[in-house]
N, C-alpha and C positions, 0 to 999 in steps of 0.2 A: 439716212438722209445726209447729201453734203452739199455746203454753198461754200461760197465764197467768203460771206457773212462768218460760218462756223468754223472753217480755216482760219479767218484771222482771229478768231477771239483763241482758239487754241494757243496760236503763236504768239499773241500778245500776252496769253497764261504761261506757257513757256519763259517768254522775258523776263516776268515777275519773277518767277524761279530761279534762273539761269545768274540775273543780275544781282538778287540777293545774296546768293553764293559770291560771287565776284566779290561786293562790295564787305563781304564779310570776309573772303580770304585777302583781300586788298592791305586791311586795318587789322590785319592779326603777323602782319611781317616785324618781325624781332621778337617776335614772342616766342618763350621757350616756354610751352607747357609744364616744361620736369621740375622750371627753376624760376619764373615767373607771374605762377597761380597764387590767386590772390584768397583765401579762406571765405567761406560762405558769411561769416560771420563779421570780416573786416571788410565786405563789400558795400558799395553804396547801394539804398535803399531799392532804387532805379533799379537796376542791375539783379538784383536779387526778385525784383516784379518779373523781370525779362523772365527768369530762370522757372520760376512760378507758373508763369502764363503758359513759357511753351511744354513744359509738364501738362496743363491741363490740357492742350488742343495734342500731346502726345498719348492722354489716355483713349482720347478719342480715337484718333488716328489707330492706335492699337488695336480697341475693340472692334472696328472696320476691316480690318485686316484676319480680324478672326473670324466675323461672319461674314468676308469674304463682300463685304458692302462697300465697294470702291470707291459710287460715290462720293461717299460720307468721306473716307480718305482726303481725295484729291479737294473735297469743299473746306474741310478744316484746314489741310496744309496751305490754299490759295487762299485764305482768308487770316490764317497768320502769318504770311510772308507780305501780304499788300496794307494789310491791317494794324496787326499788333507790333510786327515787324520794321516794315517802311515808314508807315504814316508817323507811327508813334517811336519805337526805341532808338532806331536808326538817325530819327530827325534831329530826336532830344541829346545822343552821345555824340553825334557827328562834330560839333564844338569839343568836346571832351580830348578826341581822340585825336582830334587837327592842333590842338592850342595847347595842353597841360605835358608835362616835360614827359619822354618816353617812357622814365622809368616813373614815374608818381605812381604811388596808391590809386590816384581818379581814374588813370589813364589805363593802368594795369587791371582796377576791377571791371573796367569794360570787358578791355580783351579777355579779362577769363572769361565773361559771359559768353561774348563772342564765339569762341575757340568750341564751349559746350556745347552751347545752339547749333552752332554748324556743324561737329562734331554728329551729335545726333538727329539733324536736317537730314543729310547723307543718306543715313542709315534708312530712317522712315520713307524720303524718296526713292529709293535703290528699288525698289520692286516695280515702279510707274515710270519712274525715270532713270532708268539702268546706267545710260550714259555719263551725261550730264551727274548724277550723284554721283560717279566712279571717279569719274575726272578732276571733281569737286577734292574729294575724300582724299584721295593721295596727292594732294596739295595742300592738305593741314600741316601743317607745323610738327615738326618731327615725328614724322606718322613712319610707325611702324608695321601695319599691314598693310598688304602688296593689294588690297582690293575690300572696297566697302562690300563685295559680295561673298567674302569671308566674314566681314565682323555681325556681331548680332543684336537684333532691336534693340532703343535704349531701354535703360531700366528706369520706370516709376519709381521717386525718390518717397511718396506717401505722406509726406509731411502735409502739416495741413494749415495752408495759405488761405485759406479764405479771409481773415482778415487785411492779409497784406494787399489782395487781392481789389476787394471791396472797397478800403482806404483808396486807391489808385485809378479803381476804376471810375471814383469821385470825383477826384484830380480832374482824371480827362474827360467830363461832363464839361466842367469849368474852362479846360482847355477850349476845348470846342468851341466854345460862347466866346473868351479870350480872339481867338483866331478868328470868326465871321465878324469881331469887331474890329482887328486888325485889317481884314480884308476890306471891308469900309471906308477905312482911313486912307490904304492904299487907292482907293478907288478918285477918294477926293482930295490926292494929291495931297493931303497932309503929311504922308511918309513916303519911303520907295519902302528898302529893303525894312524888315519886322525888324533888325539890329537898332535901327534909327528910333526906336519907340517907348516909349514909359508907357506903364499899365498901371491905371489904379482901379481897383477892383474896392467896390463896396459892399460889404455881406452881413447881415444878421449875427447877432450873437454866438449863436453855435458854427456856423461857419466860421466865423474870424476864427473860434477856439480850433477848428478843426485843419485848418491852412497854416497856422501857428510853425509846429516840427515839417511845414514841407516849404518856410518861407525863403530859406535858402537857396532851392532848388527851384522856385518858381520861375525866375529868370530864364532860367535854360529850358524848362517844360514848354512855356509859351516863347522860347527865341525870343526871348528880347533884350533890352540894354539894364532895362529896371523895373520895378515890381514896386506897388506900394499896396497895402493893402488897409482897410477901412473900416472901421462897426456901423453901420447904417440900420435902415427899413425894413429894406428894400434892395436884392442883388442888382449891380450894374457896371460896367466897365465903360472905363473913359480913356481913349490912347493919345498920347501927348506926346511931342519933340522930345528926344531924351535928351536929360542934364551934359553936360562935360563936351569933351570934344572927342571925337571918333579915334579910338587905338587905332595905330596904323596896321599893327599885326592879326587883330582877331577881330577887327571893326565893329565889335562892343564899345559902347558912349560910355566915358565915365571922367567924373571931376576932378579924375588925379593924373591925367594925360597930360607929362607934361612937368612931375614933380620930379623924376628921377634922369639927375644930370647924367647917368650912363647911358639910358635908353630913352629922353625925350620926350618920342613919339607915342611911347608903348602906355598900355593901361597897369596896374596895380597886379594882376592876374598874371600877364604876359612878362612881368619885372621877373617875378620870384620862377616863371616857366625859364627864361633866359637863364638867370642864374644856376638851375640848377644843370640845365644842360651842360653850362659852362664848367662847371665842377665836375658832370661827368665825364666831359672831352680832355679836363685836366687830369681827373684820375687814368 
């Protein structure tokens, strides 16, 4: 069978692929794999979920390839590159990797993430997408063989994430409900962009305890300016004008825009990103 219809959904499957590459060889420039890799262990949370997840949809992907079940292949890799991928990793570090100073720990445990994932993206698409993964491959970062169709499947690390997992896959429950609330607020003109927003999230006793070690990060999980979170009933989110006034640099709201006679404009975040730069343009 072929229509027109199944042509473009191919090709629109293609771009999902093609562009995740892109966006991932994009935000891996200055990275020196040999001198830049950040240890599993001093990586953010985030980052180590990334590493986690695409282990799991890589054992799949593997077992597919052994019983020669392609399907199953191309449904797992198109479902973690549009999915676990785009919607969610990509969305959540794209701030990280645009705003925190090049060399930082935040900025660098990304890109090791990055670097692996496409690293072993390559590999797993190299037999469906010959091209496209080749072209991908010897355009990592100091890459030493001449062709992804030399190198060989990744290897299952066997650790066992399921708690990391499970923890995260909580998170973006919550995310979800966060985001169709945002999308509301945008509707009724109470925000434009999600940067513009405070979130107060009200949750039951074992939630609050559970959101607790991830309240740092919630900011960036649901893109927004602020986070408050609440013991209540009853789950519920309320999105509000966020506090301060808009950093010019990373257009995150925050109440301290505006204290630092060097930089004015910039937010608390963006000071100490400046500075470091600046110390490393001075060294």
């Amino acid at each position: 069978r072929c229509s027109d219809e199944i042509l473009q959904r191919v090709t629109d499957a293609y771009r999902k692929f093609r562009n995740t590459l892109r966006y991932a060889l994009g935000n891996l420039d200055g990275f020196n794999p040999e001198t830049d890799t950040v240890s599993y262990q001093e990586m953010l949370e985030i980052d180590r979920w990334a590493l986690a997840s695409f282990d799991e949809a890589a054992r799949k992907v593997l077992t597919g390839y052994e019983n020669y079940d392609f399907q199953a292949v191309y449904q797992t890799l198109y479902n973690l590159v549009t999915v676990t991928l785009s919607a969610r990793y990509f969305d959540i570090i794209k701030d990280r990797l645009y705003i925190f100073a090049p060399h930082s720990l935040e900025r660098r445990s990304a890109q090791t993430a990055l670097y692996e994932i496409t690293d072993k993206l390559c590999r797993l698409l190299a037999p469906i997408l010959v091209f496209t993964a080749d072209e991908a491959f010897e355009n990592l970062p100091q890459q030493k063989l001449a062709s992804v169709h030399l190198a060989e499947f990744p290897k299952i690390s066997g650790a066992d994430n399921s708690q990391l997992l499970s923890e995260w896959d909580r998170v973006f429950v919550i995310r979800d409900e966060v985001l169709k609330a945002l999308e509301e607020a945008r509707n009724l003109k109470q925000i434009g962009s999600s940067l513009e927003a405070k979130v107060k999230l009200t949750a039951d006793k074992e939630m609050t305890r559970f959101l607790i070690p991830f309240f740092e990060d919630l900011r960036y999980v649901f893109i927004v300016s602020q986070v408050e979170v609440h013991e209540g009933e009853a789950f519920s989110v309320i999105v509000q004008k966020a506090d301060g006034e808009k950093c010019e640099r990373c257009w995150n709201y925050s109440v301290r825009v505006g204290e630092f006679e060097k930089y004015p404009t910039v937010c608390e975040r963006c000071f100490s990103a400046l500075n470091q730069i600046e110390q490393t343009v001075a060294a």
